[in-house]
C-alpha beads as a LAMMPS data file, in Angstrom:
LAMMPS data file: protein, C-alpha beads

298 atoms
297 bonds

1 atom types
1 bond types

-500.0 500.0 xlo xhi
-500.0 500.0 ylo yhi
-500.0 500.0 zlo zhi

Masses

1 110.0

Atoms # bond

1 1 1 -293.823 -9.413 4.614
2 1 1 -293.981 -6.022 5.083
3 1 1 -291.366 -3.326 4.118
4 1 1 -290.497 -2.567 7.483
5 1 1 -290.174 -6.330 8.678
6 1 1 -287.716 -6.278 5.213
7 1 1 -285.694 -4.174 6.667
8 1 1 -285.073 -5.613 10.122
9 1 1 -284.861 -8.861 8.840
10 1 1 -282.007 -7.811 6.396
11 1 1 -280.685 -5.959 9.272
12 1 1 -280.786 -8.709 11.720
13 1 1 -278.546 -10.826 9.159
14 1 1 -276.264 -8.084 8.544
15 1 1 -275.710 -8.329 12.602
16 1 1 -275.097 -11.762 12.499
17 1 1 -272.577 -11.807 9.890
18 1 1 -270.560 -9.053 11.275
19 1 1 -270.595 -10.942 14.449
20 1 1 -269.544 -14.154 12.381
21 1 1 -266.531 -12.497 10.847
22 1 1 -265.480 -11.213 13.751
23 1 1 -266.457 -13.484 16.414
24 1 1 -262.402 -13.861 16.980
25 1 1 -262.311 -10.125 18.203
26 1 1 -265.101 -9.894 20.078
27 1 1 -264.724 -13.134 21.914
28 1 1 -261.058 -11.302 23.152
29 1 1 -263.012 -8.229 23.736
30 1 1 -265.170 -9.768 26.652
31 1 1 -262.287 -11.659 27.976
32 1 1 -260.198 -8.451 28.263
33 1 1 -263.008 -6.840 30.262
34 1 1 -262.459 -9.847 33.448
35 1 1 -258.879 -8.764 33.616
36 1 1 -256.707 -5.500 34.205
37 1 1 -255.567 -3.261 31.259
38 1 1 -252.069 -4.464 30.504
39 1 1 -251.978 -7.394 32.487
40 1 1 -249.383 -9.881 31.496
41 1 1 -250.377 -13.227 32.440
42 1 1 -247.357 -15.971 31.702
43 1 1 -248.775 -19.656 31.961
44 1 1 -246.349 -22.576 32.735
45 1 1 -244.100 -23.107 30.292
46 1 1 -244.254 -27.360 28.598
47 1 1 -241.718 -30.212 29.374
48 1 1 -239.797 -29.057 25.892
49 1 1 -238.802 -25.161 26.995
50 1 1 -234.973 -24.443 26.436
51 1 1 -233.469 -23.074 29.874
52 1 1 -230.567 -21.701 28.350
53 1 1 -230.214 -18.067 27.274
54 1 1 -228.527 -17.834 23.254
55 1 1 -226.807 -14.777 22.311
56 1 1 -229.666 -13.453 20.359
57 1 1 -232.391 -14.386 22.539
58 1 1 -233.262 -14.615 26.389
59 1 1 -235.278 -16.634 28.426
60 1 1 -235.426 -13.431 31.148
61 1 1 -238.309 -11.891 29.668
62 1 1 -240.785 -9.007 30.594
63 1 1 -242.940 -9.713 27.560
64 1 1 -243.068 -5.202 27.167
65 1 1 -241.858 -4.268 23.792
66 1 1 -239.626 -0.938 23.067
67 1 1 -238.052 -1.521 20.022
68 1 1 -237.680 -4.606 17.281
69 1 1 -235.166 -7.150 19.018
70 1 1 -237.686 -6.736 22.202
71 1 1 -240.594 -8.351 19.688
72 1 1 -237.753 -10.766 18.147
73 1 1 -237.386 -11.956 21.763
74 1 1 -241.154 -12.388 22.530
75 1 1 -241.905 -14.422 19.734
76 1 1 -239.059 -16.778 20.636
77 1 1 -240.090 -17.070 24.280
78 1 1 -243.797 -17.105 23.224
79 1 1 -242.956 -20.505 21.080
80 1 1 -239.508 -21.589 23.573
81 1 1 -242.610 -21.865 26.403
82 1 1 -245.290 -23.605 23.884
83 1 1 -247.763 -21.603 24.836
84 1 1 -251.117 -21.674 22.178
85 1 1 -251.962 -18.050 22.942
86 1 1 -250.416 -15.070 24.782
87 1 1 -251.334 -11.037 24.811
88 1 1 -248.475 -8.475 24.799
89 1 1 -249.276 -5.323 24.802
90 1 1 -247.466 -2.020 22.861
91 1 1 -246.099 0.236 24.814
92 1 1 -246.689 4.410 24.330
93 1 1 -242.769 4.909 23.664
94 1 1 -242.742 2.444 20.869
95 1 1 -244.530 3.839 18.273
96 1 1 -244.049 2.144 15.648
97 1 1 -244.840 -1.457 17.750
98 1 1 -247.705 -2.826 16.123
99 1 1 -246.091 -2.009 12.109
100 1 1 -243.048 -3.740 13.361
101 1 1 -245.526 -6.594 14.644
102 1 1 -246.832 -7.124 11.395
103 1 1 -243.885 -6.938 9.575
104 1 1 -242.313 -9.055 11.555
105 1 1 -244.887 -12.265 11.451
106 1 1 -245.444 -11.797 8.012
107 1 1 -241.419 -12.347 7.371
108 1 1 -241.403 -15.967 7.019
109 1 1 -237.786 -16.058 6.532
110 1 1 -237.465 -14.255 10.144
111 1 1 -239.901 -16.182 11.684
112 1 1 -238.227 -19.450 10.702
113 1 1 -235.663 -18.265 12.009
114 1 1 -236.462 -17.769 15.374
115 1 1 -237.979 -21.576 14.845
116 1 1 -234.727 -22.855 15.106
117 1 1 -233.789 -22.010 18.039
118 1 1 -236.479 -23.545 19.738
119 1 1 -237.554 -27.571 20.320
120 1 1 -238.399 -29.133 17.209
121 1 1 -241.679 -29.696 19.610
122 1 1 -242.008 -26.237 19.794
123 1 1 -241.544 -24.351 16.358
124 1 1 -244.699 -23.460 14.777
125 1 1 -246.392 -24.185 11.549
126 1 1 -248.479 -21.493 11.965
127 1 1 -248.791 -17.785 14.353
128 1 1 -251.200 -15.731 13.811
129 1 1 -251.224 -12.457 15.535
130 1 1 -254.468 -10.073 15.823
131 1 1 -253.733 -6.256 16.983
132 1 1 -256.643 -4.463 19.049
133 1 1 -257.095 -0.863 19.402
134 1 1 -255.746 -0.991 22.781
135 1 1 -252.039 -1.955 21.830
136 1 1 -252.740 -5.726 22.942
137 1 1 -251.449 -7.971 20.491
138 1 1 -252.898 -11.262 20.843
139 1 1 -250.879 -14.372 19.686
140 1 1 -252.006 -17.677 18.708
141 1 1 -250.011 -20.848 17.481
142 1 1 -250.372 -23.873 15.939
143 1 1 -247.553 -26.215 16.566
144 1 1 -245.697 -28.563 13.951
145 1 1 -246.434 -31.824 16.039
146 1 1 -249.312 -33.001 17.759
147 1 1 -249.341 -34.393 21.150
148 1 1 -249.594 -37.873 19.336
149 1 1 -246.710 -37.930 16.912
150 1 1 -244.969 -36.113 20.082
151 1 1 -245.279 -39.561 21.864
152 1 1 -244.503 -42.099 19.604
153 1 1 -240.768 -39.551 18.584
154 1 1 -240.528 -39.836 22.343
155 1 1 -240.752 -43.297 22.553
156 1 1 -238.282 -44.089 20.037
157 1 1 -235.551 -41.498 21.091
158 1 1 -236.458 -44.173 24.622
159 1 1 -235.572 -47.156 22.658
160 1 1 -232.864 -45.684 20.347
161 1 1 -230.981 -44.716 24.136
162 1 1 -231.374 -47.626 25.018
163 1 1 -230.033 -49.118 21.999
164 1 1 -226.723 -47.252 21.913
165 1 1 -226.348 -47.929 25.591
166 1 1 -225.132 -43.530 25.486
167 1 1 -225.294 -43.614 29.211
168 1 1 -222.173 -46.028 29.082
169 1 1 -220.167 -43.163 27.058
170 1 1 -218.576 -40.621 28.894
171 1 1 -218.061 -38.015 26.622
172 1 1 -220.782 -35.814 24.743
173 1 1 -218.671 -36.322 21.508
174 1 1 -218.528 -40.321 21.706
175 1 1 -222.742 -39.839 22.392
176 1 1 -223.061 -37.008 19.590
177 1 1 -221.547 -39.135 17.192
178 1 1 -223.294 -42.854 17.800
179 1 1 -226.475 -40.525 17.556
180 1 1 -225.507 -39.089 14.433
181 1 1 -224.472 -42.388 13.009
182 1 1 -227.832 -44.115 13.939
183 1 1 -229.843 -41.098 12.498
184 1 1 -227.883 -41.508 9.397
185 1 1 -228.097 -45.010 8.983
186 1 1 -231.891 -45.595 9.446
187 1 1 -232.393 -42.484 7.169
188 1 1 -233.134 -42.856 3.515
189 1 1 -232.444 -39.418 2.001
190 1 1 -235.732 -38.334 0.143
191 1 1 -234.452 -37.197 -3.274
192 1 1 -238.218 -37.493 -4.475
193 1 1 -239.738 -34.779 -2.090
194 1 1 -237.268 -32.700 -3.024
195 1 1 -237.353 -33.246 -6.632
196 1 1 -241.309 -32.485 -6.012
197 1 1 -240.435 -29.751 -3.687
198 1 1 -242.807 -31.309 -1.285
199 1 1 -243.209 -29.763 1.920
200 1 1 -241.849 -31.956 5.250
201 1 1 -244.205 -32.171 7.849
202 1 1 -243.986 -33.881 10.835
203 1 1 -239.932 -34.121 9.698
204 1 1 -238.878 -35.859 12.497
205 1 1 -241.134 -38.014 12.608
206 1 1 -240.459 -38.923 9.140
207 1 1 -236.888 -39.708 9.865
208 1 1 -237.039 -41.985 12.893
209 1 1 -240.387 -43.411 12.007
210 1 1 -241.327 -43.466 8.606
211 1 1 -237.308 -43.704 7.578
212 1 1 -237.152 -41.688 5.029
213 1 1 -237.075 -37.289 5.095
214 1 1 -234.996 -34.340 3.989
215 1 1 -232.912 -31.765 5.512
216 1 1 -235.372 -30.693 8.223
217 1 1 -236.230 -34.337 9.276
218 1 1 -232.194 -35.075 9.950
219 1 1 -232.020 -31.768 11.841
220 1 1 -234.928 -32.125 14.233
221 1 1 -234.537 -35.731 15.072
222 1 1 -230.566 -34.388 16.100
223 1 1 -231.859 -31.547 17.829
224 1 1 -234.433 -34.028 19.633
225 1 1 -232.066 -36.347 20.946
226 1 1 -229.273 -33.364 21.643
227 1 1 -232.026 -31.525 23.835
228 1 1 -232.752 -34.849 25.291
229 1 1 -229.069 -34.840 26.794
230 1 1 -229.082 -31.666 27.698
231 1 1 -226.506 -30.251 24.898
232 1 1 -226.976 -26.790 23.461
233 1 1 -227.516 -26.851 20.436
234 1 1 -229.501 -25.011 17.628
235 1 1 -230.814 -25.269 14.033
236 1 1 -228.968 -22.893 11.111
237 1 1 -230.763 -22.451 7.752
238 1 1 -229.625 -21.048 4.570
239 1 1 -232.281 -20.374 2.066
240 1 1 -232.877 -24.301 0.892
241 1 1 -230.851 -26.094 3.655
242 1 1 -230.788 -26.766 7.548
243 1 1 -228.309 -28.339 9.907
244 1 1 -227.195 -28.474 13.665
245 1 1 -225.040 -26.298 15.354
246 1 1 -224.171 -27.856 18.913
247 1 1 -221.953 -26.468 21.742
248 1 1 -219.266 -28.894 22.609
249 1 1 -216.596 -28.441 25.197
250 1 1 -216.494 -24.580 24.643
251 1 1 -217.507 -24.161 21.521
252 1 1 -220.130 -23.948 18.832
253 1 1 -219.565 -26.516 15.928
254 1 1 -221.696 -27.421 12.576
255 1 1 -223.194 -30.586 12.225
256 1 1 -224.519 -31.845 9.059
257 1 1 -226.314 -35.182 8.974
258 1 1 -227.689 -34.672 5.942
259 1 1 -224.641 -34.242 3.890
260 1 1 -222.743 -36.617 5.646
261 1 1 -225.676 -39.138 4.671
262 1 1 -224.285 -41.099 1.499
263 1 1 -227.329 -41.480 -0.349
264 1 1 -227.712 -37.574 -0.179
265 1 1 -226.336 -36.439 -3.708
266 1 1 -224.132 -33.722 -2.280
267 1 1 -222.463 -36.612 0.204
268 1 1 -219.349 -35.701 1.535
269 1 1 -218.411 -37.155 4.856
270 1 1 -216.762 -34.164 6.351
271 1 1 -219.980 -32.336 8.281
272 1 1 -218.865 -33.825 12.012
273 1 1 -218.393 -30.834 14.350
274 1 1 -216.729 -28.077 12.430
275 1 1 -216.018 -24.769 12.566
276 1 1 -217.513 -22.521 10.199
277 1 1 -214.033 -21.675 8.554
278 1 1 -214.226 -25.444 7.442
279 1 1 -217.816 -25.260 7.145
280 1 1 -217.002 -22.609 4.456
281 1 1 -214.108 -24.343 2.995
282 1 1 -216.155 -27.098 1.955
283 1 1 -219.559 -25.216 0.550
284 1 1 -220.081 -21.655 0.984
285 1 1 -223.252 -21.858 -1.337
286 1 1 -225.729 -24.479 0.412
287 1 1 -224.604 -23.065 3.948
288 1 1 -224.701 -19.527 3.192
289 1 1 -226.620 -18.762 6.309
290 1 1 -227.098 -15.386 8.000
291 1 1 -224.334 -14.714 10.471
292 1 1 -225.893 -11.503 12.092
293 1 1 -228.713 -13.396 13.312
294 1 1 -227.002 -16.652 13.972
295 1 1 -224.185 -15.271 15.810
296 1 1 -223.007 -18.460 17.875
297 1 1 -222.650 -20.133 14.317
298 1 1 -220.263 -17.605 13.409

Bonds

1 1 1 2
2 1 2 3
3 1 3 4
4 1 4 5
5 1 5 6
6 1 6 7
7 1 7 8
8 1 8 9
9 1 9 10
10 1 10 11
11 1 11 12
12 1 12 13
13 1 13 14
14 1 14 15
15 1 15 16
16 1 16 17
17 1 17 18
18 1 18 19
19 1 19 20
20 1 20 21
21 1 21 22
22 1 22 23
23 1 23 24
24 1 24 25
25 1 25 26
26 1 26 27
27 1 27 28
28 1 28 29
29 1 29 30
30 1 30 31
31 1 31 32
32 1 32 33
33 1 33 34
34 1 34 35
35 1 35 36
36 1 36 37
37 1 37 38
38 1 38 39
39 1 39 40
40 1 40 41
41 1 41 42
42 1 42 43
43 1 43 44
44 1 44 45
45 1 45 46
46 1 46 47
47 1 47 48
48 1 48 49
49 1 49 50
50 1 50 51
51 1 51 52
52 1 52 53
53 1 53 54
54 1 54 55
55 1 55 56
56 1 56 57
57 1 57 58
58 1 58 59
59 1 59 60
60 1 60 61
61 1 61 62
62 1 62 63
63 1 63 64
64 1 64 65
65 1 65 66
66 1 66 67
67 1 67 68
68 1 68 69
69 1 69 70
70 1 70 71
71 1 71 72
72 1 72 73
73 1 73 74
74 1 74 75
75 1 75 76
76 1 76 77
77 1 77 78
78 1 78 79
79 1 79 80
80 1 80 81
81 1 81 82
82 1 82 83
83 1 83 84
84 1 84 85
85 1 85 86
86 1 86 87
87 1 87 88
88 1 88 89
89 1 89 90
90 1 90 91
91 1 91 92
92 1 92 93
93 1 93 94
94 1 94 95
95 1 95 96
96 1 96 97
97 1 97 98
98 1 98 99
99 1 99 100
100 1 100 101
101 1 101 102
102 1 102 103
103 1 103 104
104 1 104 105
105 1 105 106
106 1 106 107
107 1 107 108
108 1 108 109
109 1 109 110
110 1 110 111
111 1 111 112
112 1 112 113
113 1 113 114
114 1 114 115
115 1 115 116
116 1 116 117
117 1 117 118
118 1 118 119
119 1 119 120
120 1 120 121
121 1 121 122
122 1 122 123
123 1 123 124
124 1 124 125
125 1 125 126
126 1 126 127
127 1 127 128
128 1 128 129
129 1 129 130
130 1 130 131
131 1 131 132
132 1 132 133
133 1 133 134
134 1 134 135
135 1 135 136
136 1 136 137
137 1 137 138
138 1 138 139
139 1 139 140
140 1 140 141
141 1 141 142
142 1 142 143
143 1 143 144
144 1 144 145
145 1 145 146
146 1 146 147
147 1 147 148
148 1 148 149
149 1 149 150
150 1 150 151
151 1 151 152
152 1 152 153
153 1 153 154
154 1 154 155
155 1 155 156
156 1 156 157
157 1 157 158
158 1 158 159
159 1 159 160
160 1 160 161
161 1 161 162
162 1 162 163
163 1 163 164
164 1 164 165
165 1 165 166
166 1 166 167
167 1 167 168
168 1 168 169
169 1 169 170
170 1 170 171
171 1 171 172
172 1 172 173
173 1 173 174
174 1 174 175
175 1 175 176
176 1 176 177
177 1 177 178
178 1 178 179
179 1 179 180
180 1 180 181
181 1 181 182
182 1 182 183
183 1 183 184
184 1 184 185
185 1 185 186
186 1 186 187
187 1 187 188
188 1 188 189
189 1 189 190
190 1 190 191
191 1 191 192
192 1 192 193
193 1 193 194
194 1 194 195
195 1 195 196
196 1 196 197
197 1 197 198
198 1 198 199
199 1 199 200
200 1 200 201
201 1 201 202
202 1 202 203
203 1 203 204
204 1 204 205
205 1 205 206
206 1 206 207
207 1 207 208
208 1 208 209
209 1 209 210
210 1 210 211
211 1 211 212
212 1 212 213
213 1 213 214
214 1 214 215
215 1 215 216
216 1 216 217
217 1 217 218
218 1 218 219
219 1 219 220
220 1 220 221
221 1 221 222
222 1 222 223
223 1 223 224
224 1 224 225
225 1 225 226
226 1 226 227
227 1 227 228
228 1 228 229
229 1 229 230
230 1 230 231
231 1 231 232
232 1 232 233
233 1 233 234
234 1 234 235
235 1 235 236
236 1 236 237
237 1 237 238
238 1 238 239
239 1 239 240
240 1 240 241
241 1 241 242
242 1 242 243
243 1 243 244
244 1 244 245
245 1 245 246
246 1 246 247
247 1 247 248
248 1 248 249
249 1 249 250
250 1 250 251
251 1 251 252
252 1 252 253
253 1 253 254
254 1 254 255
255 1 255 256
256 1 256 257
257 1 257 258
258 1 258 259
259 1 259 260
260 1 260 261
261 1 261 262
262 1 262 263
263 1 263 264
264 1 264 265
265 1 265 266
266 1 266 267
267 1 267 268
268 1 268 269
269 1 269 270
270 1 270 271
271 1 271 272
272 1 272 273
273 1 273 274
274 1 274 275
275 1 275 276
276 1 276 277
277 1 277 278
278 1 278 279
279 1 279 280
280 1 280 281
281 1 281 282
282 1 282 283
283 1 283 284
284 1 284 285
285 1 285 286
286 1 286 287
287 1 287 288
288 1 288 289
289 1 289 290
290 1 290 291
291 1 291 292
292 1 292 293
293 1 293 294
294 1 294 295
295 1 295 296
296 1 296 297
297 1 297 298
């Protein structure tokens, strides 16, 4: 081979491997040429979107950016609609957009966060987000259940209605607490994962399936059926813990299945629909959660 056949040969694969590496940004490059500069396109939202608007976030959204609550509110529409991708685009008058964009998705404390305010269905397990020199910021997610475990939770919620007969009760307290009692009792409290510190995937599932889950599988098989009877409700976290907050007859109480469980080590059976002051009264350590960004919890 000669020298100059060398050469474009070890050009040639110095091409293709730029290509390979970022095949992700160019393939977004040639679809942003087919539409117009800026152009926000919103998709249909999925069966699991949450209608109502929460103190910190709104479901009225122009998707345009200005400052940091504006992004805080994207990414929680972004995920409340269960959309896989979406573009957003900086705008001029917020400089420092696309630092705050990065700061913000890698703050996994933040980001979970704005998970619980969604449908179990639709918090993440991972976003990525991938800034272009235009301002666009495109968004892709991949979502903690899959369309089959989705089913099969769906189907059981079905039969567990069914079970408790919860159209017969007439108020959302009686049906709150049969479903809180069933969750509970068909629950073994996994002191092994957490021993292991084993991550909970699929956490509902694991709870009204497989029987058996931590913290996280209590609170989104709750929030599941809560959603499914059209209660307001959301998830709270402290730094190792998670639990329900729901809005009852004009109010937002805590609900902890979890500790109210008796085969949970820190059982005590006093986590039905309380205010924080006796949320606090009881443990201010394991429900030390952040009260400026959960401010109905407060």
């Amino acid at each position: 081979m000669s020298i100059k056949n060398l050469i474009f040969t070890i050009f040639l694969m110095g091409l293709v491997f730029v290509v390979y590496v970022n095949i992700d940004k160019i393939t977004y490059y040639v679809k942003d040429l087919f539409h117009k500069d800026n152009e926000i396109i919103i998709k249909e939202a999925n069966p699991y979107k949450r209608e109502y608007n929460f103190q910190k976030f709104s479901t009225e959204e122009d998707f345009i950016p200005y400052d940091y609550e504006d992004l805080l509110n994207i990414y929680f529409n972004i995920l409340n609609n269960g959309w896989e991708e979406f573009n957003f685009y900086c705008t001029k008058e917020y400089k420092s957009c696309v630092s705050d964009t990065k700061t913000l998705v890698a703050n996994d404390e933040i980001m979970s966060h704005i998970n619980n305010y969604v449908n179990p269905f639709n918090s993440f397990e991972v976003i990525k987000t991938t800034p272009f020199n235009d301002g666009t910021m495109h968004v892709e997610v991949k979502y903690n259940y899959d369309s089959s475990k989705i089913n099969e939770i769906n189907n059981k919620i079905d039969s567990v209605l069914n079970l408790l007969d919860i159209n017969s009760l007439e108020s959302d307290y009686e049906k709150i607490e049969k479903i809180h009692n069933y969750i509970i009792d068909n629950t073994t409290y996994d002191n092994e994962a957490v021993d292991n510190n084993v991550l909970d995937t699929y956490p509902a599932y694991k709870s009204l399936i497989l029987g058996s889950s931590v913290c996280s599988g209590y609170s989104d098989a709750m929030a599941l059926f809560l959603d499914r009877l059209n209660i307001p409700n959301i998830k709270v976290s402290s730094e190792k813990h998670v639990w329900n907050l729901v809005y009852l007859d004009s109010s937002w109480l805590h609900l902890d299945l979890t500790w109210d469980d008796t085969e949970n080590p820190k059982y005590n059976d006093n986590y039905f629909l309380i205010t924080k002051e006796k949320l606090f009264s009881l443990d201010t350590k394991g429900h030390n959660f952040d009260e400026d960004f959960y401010i109905e919890a407060r």
